[in-house]
C-alpha positions as CSV (number, residue, x, y, z in Angstrom):
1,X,252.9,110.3,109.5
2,X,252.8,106.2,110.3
3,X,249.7,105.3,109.4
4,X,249.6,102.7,112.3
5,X,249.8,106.0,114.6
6,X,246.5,107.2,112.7
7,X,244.8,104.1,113.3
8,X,245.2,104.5,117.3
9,X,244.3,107.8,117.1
10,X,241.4,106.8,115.3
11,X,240.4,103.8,117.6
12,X,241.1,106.5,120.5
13,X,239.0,108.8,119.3
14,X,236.3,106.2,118.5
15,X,236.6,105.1,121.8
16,X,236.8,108.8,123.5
17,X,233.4,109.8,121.3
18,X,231.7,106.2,122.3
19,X,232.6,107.3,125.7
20,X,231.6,110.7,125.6
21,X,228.5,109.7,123.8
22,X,227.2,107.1,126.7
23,X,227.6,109.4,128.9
24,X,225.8,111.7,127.5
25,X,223.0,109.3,126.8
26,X,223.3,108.0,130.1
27,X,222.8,111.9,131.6
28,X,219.6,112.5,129.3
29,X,218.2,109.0,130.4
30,X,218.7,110.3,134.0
31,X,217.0,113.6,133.1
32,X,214.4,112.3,131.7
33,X,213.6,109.4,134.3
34,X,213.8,112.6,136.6
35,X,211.5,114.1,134.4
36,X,209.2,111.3,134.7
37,X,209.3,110.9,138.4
38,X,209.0,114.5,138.9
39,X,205.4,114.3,136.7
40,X,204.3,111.2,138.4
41,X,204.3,112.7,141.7
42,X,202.6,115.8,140.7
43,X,200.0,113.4,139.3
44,X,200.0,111.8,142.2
45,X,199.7,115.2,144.4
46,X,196.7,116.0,141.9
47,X,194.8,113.2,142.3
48,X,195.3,113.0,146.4
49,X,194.3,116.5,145.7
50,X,191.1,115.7,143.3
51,X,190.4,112.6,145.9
52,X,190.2,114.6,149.0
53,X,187.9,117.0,147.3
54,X,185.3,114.6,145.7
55,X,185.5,113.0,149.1
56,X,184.5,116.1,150.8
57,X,181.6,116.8,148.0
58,X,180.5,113.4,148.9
59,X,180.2,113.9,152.0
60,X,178.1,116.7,151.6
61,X,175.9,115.5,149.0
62,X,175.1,112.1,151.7
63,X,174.6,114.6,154.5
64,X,172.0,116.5,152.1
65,X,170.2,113.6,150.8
66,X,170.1,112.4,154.8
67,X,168.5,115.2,155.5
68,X,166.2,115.2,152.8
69,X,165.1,111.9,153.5
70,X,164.3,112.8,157.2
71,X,162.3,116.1,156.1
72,X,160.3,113.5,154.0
73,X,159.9,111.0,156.8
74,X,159.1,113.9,158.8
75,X,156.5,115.5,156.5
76,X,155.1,111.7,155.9
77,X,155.0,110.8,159.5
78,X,153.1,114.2,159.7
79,X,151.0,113.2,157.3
80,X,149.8,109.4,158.4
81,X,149.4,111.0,161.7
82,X,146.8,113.4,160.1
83,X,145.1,110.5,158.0
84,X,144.8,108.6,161.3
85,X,143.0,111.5,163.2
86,X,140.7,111.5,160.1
87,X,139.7,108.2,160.1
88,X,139.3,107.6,164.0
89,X,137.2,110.9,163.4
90,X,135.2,109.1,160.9
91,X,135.3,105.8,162.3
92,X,133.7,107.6,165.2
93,X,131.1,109.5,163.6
94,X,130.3,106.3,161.4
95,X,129.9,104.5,165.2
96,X,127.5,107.4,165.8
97,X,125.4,107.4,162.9
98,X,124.8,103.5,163.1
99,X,123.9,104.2,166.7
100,X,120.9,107.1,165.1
101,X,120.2,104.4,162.6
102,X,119.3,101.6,165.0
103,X,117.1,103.8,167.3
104,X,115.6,105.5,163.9
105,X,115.0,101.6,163.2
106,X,113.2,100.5,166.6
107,X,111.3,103.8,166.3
108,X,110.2,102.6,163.1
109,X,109.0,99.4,164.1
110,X,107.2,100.6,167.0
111,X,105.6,103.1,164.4
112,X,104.4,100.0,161.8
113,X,102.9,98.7,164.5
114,X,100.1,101.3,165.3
115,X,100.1,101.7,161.2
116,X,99.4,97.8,161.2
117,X,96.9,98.2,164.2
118,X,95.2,100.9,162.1
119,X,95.2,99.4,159.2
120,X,93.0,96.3,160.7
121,X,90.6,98.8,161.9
122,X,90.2,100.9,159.1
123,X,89.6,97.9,157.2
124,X,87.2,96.8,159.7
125,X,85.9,100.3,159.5
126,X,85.5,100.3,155.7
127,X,83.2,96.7,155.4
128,X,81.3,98.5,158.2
129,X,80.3,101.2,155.7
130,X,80.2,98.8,152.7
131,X,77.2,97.3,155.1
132,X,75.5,100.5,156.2
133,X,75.9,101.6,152.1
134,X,74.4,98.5,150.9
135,X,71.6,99.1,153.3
136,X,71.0,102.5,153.0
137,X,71.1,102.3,149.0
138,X,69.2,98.8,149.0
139,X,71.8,97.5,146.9
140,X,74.5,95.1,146.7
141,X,77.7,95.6,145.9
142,X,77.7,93.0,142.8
143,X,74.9,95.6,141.4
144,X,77.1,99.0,142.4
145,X,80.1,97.4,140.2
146,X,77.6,96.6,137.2
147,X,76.0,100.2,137.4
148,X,79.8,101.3,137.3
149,X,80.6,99.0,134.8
150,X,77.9,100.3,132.4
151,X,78.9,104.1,133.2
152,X,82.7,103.5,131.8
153,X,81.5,101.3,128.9
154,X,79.0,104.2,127.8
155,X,81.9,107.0,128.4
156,X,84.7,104.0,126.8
157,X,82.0,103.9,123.9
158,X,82.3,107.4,123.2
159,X,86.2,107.5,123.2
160,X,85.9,104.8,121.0
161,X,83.9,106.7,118.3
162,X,86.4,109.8,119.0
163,X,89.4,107.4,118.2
164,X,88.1,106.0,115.2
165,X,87.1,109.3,113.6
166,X,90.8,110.1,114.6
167,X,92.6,107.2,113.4
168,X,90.5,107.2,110.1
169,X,90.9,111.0,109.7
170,X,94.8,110.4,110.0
171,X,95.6,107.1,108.2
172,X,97.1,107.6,104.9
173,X,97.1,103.4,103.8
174,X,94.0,101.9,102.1
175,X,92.9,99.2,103.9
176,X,92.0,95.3,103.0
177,X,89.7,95.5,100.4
178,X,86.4,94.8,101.4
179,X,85.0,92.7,98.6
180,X,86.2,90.1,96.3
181,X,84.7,88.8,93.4
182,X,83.9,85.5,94.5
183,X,80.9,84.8,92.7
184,X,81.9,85.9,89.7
185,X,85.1,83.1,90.1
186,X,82.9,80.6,91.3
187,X,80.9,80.8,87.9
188,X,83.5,80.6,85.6
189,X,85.2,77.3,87.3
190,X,82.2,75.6,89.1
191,X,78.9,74.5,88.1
192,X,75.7,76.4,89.2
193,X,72.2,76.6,88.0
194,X,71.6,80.1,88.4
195,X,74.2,81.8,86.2
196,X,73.0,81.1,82.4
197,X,73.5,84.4,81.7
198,X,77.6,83.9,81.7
199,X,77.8,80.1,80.9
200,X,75.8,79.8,78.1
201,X,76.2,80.5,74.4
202,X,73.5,80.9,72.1
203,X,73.4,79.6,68.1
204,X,71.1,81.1,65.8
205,X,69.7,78.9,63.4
206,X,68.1,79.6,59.7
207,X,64.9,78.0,60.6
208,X,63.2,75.6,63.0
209,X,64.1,72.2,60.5
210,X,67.6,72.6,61.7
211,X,67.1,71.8,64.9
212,X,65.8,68.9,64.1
213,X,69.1,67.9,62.1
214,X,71.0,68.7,65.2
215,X,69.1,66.3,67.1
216,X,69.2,63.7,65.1
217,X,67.7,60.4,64.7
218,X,67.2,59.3,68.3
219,X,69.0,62.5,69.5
220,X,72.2,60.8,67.6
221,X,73.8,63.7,66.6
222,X,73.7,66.2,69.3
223,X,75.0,63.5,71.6
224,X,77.9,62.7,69.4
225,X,78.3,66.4,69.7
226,X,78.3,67.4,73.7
227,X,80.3,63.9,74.1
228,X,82.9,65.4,71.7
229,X,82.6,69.0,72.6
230,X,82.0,68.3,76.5
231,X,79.3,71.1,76.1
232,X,75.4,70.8,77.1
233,X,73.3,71.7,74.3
234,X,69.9,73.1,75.3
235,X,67.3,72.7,72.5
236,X,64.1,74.3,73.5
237,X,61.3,76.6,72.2
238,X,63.3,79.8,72.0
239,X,62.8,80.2,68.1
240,X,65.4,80.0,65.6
241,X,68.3,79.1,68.3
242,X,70.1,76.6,70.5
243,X,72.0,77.0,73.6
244,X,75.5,76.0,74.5
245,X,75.9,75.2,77.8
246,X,79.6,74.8,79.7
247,X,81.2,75.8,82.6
248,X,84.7,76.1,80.6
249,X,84.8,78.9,78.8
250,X,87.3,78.2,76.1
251,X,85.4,74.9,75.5
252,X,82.0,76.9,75.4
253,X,83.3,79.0,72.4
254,X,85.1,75.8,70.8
255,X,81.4,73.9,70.6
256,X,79.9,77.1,69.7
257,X,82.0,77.9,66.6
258,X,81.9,74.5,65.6
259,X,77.6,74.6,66.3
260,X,78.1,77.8,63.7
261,X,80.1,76.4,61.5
262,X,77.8,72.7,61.1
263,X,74.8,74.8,60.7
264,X,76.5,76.9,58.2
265,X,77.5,73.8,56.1
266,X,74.6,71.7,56.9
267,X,76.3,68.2,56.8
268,X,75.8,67.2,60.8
269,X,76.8,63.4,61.4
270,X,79.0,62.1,64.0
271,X,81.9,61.7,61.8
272,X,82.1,65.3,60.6
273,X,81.2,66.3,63.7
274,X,84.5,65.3,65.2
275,X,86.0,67.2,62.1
276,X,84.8,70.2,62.6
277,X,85.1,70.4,66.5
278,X,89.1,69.2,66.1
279,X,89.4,72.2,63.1
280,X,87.7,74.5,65.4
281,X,89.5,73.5,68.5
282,X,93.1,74.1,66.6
283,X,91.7,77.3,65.7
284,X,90.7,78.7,69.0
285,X,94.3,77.6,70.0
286,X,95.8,79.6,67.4
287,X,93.0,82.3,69.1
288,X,94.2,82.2,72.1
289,X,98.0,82.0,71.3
290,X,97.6,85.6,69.4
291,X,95.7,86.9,72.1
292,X,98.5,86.0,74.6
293,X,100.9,87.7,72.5
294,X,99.0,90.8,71.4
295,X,97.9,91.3,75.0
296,X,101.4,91.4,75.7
297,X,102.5,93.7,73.2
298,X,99.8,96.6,74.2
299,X,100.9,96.0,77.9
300,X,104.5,96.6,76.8
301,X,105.6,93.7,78.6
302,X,108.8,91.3,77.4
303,X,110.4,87.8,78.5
304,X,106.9,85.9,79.6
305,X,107.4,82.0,78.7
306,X,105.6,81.0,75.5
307,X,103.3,79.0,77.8
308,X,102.3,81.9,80.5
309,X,101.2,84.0,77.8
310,X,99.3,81.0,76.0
311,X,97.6,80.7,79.2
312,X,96.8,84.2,79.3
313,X,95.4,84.2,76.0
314,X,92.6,82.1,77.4
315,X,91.5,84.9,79.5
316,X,89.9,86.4,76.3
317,X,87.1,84.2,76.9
318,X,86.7,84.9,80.3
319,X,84.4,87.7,82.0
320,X,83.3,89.3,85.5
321,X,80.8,91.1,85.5
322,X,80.8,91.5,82.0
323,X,84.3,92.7,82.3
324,X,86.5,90.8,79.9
325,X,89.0,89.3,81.9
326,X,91.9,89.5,79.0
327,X,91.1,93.4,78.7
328,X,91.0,93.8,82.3
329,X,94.7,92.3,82.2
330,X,95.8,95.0,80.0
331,X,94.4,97.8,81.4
332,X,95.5,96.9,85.0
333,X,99.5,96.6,83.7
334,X,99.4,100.2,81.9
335,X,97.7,101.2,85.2
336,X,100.7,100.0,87.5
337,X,103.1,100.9,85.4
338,X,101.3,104.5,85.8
339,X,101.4,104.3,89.4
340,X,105.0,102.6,90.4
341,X,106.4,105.2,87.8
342,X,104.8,108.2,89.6
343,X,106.3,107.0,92.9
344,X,109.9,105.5,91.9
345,X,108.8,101.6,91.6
346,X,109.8,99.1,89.9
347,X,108.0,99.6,86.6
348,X,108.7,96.6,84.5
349,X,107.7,94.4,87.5
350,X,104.6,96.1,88.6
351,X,103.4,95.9,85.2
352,X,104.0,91.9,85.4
353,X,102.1,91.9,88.3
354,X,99.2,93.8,87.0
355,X,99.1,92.1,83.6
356,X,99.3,88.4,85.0
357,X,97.7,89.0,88.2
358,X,94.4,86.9,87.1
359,X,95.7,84.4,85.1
360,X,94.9,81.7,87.9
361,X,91.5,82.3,86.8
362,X,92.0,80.4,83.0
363,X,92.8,77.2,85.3
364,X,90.6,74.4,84.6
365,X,87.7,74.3,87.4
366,X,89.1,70.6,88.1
367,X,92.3,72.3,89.9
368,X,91.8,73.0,94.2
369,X,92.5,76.5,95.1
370,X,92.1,79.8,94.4
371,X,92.5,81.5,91.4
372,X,95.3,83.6,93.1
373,X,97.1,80.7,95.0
374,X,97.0,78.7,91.0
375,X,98.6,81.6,89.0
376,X,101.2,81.7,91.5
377,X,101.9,78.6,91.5
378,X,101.9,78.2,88.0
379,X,104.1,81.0,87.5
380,X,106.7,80.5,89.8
381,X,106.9,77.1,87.6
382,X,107.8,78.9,84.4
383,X,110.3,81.0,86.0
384,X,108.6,84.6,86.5
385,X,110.4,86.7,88.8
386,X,109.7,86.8,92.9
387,X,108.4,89.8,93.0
388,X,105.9,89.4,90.3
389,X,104.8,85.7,92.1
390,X,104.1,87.5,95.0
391,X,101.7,90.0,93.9
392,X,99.6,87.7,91.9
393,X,99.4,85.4,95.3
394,X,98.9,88.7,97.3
395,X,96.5,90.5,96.0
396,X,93.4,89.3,97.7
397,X,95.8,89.1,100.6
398,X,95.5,85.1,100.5
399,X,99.3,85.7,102.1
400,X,101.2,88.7,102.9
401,X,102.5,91.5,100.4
402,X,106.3,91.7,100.3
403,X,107.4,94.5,97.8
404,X,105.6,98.0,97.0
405,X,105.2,96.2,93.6
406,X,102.6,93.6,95.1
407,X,100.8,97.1,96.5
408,X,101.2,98.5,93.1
409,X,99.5,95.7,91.3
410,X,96.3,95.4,93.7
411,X,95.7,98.9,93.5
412,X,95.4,99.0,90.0
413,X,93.6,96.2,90.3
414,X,90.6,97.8,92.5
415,X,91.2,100.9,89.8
416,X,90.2,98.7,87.3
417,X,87.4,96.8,88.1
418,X,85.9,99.4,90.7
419,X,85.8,102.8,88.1
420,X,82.3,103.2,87.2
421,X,81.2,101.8,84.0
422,X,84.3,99.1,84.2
423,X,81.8,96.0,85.0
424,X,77.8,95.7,84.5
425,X,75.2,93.4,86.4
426,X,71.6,93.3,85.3
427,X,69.2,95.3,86.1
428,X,67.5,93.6,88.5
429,X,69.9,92.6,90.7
430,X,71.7,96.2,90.0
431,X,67.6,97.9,91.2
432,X,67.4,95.3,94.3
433,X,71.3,96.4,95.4
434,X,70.7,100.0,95.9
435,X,67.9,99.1,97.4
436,X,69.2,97.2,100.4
437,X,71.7,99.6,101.1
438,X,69.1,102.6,101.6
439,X,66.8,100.1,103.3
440,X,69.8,98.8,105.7
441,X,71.1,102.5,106.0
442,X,67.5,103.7,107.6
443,X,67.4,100.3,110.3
444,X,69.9,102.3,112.2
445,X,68.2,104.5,115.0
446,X,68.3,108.2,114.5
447,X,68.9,108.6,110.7
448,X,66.5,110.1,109.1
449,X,67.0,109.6,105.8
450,X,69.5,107.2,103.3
451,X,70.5,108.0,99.7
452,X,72.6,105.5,97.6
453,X,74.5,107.7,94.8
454,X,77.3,107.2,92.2
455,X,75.6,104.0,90.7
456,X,75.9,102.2,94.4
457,X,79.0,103.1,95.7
458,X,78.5,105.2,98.3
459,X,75.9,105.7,100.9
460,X,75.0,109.1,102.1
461,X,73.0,108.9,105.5
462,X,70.8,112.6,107.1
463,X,70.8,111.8,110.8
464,X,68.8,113.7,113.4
465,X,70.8,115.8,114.6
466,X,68.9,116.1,118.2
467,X,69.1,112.6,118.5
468,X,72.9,111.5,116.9
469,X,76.0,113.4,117.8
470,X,79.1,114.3,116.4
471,X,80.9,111.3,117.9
472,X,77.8,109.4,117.4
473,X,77.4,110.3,113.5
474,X,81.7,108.6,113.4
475,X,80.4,105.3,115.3
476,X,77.0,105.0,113.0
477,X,78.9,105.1,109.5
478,X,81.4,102.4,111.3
479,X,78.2,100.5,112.0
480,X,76.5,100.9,108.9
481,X,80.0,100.2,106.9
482,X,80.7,96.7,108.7
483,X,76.7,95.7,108.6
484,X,77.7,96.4,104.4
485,X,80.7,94.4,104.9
486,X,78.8,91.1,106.8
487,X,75.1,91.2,104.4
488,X,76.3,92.3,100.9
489,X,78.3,91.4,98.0
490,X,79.8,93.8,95.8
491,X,82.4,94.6,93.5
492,X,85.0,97.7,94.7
493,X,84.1,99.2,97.7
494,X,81.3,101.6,99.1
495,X,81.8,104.9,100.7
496,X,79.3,105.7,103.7
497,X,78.8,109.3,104.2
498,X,76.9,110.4,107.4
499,X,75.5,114.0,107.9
500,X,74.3,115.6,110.3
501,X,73.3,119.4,110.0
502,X,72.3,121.4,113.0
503,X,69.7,124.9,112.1
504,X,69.5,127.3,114.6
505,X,66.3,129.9,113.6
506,X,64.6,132.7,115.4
507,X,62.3,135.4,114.4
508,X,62.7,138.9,114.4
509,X,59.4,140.7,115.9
C-alpha cells in the first residue's frame, strides 16, 4: 500500500476520533450541566419548601408567646388591681385608727386633768394629816424621821453582825496581817533608852582592877576605845563586868570581841587598841561572809551575788524578839519552798523570797525607810529576779503583792515568827500582855468571863447568854478583835473566840 495513503487515513481517523471524541465530551458536559441544574432546582424547591415551613412555625411560636405575654399582663393587671384594693383597704383602716387615736388622746388629756386636780388635793390632803399627826402624837416630823432612823440602824446593825459571821464563815484568804514587828525594827536601827536588854553586850572581867585599866588614866583608854569602836562602854558597879553599848549590831559584837580579847591579853593603850579592834573587825567580816554562804547552803538556794549574801550574813547578829534574824531567814525559805511546792509554785523563787525577805533589816539605821522598802531596793540593785523583789517589798504590804510567790513568802513568814516558842519577851511584859487582853475582853457589856490561852494568842470570851445573842456574840468578837488591833502590840496574830452556851433545866417532881 502507498504509505502516503496510510498517512491520510491516519490523519482521517485522527480527525474522525478527535471529532467523535468532542462530541462526546461535549454530550456528557451537557448531561452533566443538566445534571446540575436539575439538583439546583430541587435545592431550590427544598429550601422554598424548608422556608415556608419555618415561616409557618414562626408564626405560631409569635402568636404563642403573644398570647403568653397577654395572660401575664392579664394575671399582673389582676394582680396590681388586688394590691390596690389592699392598700386603699389599709390606707382606710390606718385613716380610722389615727381617727381612735386622736379621740383616745383628747380623752386622755381630759383624764390628766382630774388626775392633776387630784393630785393637788391629795397633796393638800396629806400635809393636812402630817398637821393633825404631829399634833396628835406631840411630835415633829424631824423627831418621827430620827425615831425611824434609829429603828433601821438597830435592825441594819443586826444584818451587819449576820453578814460578817457570813462573810468570815465563807472567806477562804487570810487577811492583812494585823501586827508588825515594829518595835523590834525600831531597836535594832534607832536609838532608845529603854531597850538595854537587846543593844547591849556585856564583858566579864577577871577582877575589879581591870576596870580600872580600861578606863585609863583620865578615862584615856576607854575613850580611845568607843571613838574607834563607835560603841558606848558602860562601866558601873555590876561586879566583875562592863557593858557594850550600840545600836549597830555588827559593831556591838566587833567592840565586844575586841573588849574580850584586850582583857584577855591585858596590854590596853590606844595604839593596840586600834589593833585589835581592826583584827577583830576583819574577823567578824570573815564571820559574816561564812554565815552568808552557809545560810545559803542549808536554805538550798544558788546564784545570790557575793554582796547580797555578805549582807545577809550580817543578820546573824540581829534578833526579834530573841529570834535570830539569820535563823529566821533559813527557816522561812525551807518553809516556802514547803508551801509553793504543795500547791504548784514557783519553788526556787519563793524560797528567795522567804530567805532574803529581811535582809533590809542589816541596813545601817542611817538609811530612810523601811526595812522592807531597803532590801528591795537593794536587791533589785544586784540583779535578783522580779518576783523575788517584790515579795521582800510586799510582805508587810508596804505595796501590792504581784505573784502567788510574794503570798508564799509572807506566809511563811507569819509561820515562822508566829509558832509558839519561835520568839520570847520577858516576863513581865509577857505577865502584863495576857493581862490586858482578859482585862479589855471583860470591858465589853455582857461577857461574863475572858480567858487568854495558848501563851497569848487567842482570847476565849463566856458571854451571857440572856443578855448577848447569837448575832450579837459575831459583832462582840469583831469589837473585841479591832479594840486588840487599835491598843496592843504583838507579834502574829490573836484568835478571839466568843461563847455563849444556853442550859435549859427542870425538875422532875
Amino acid at each position: 500500500m502507498n504509505p502516503i495513503l496510510n498517512i491520510i487515513l491516519e490523519i482521517l481517523t485522527l480527525a474522525v476520533g478527535v471529532a467523535a471524541g468532542y462530541f462526546f465530551h461535549r454530550y456528557q458536559a451537557e448531561q452533566a450541566a443538566k445534571a446540575r441544574h436539575e439538583k439546583a432546582d430541587d435545592i431550590i424547591k427544598a429550601a422554598n419548601a424548608q422556608a415556608r415551613l419555618i415561616e409557618s412555625s414562626s408564626r405560631e411560636n409569635a402568636t404563642k408567646i403573644v398570647q403568653a405575654a397577654e395572660a401575664e399582663m392579664k394575671v399582673r393587671r389582676m394582680e396590681l388591681n388586688r394590691e390596690t384594693e389592699r392598700l386603699d383597704k389599709r390606707r382606710g383602716e390606718l385613716d380610722a385608727r389615727f381617727d381612735k387615736i386622736e379621740q383616745r388622746e383628747q380623752t386622755l388629756n381630759k383624764r390628766q386633768s382630774v388626775v392633776d386636780k387630784r393630785a393637788n388635793d391629795i397633796e393638800k390632803l396629806y400635809e393636812d394629816q402630817v398637821k393633825k399627826l404631829a399634833e396628835i402624837a406631840q411630835m415633829t416630823q424631824e423627831d418621827a424621821r430620827k425615831d425611824l432612823f434609829a429603828a433601821a440602824e438597830k435592825e441594819a446593825r443586826g444584818d451587819m453582825a449576820r453578814i460578817i459571821r457570813q462573810i468570815e464563815a465563807e472567806a477562804r484568804e487570810e487577811g492583812e496581817k494585823r501586827a508588825r514587828v515594829l518595835i523590834a525594827d525600831a531597836i535594832q536601827r534607832v536609838a532608845s533608852e529603854h531597850v538595854a536588854e537587846v543593844t547591849r553586850a556585856v564583858v566579864t572581867l577577871p577582877s575589879e582592877e581591870m576596870k580600872g585599866r580600861i578606863v585609863g588614866r583620865n578615862g584615856r583608854n576607854i575613850k580611845a576605845f568607843e571613838q574607834a569602836a563607835g560603841v558606848d562602854v558602860i562601866v558601873d558597879d555590876t561586879p566583875d563586868s562592863v557593858t557594850v553599848s550600840c545600836f549597830d549590831s555588827v559593831r556591838r559584837e566587833i567592840a565586844r570581841r575586841a573588849l574580850a580579847k584586850l582583857v584577855l591579853d591585858g596590854r590596853i593603850h590606844p595604839a593596840h587598841i586600834e589593833k585589835v579592834l581592826e583584827d577583830e573587825r576583819k574577823a567578824v567580816e570573815k564571820i559574816i561572809n561564812e554565815s552568808g554562804d552557809q545560810a545559803a547552803f542549808e536554805a538550798n538556794i544558788t546564784g545570790l551575788h557575793p554582796e547580797v549574801l555578805r549582807m545577809m550574813g550580817r543578820l546573824k547578829f540581829r534578833t526579834s524578839y530573841g529570834q535570830n534574824q539569820l535563823a529566821h531567814a533559813v527557816e522561812v525559805a525551807k518553809l516556802a519552798g514547803i508551801l509553793a511546792a504543795e500547791i504548784g509554785a514557783n519553788v526556787e523563787l519563793s524560797k528567795q523570797g522567804g530567805f532574803l525577805h529581811d535582809i533590809g533589816k542589816a541596813m545601817d539605821h542611817n538609811q530612810d525607810g523601811t526595812h522592807a522598802g531597803l532590801g528591795a531596793e537593794f536587791c533589785k540593785r544586784y540583779g535578783v529576779h522580779p518576783v523575788v523583789v517584790n515579795a521582800i517589798a510586799s510582805h508587810h504590804h508596804e505595796v501590792e503583792q504581784e505573784t502567788i510567790e510574794a503570798v508564799i513568802a509572807e506566809s511563811a513568814d507569819a509561820i515562822s515568827g508566829a509558832r509558839p516558842g519561835a520568839r520570847r519577851e520577858d516576863l513581865e511584859a509577857y505577865i502584863k500582855r495576857i493581862r490586858s487582853l482578859e482585862e479589855m475582853s471583860m470591858s465589853f457589856e455582857g461577857v461574863q468571863q475572858a480567858f487568854a490561852i495558848q501563851a497569848g494568842r487567842e482570847v476565849r470570851i463566856l458571854v451571857k447568854p440572856e443578855a448577848i445573842d447569837d448575832l450579837a456574840s459575831a459583832r462582840l468578837a469583831r469589837d473585841v478583835a479591832k479594840k486588840i488591833e487599835e491598843t496592843m502590840q504583838y507579834p502574829g496574830q490573836i484568835r478571839v473566840t466568843v461563847i455563849r452556851e444556853t442550859r435549859s433545866t427542870e425538875y422532875a417532881k
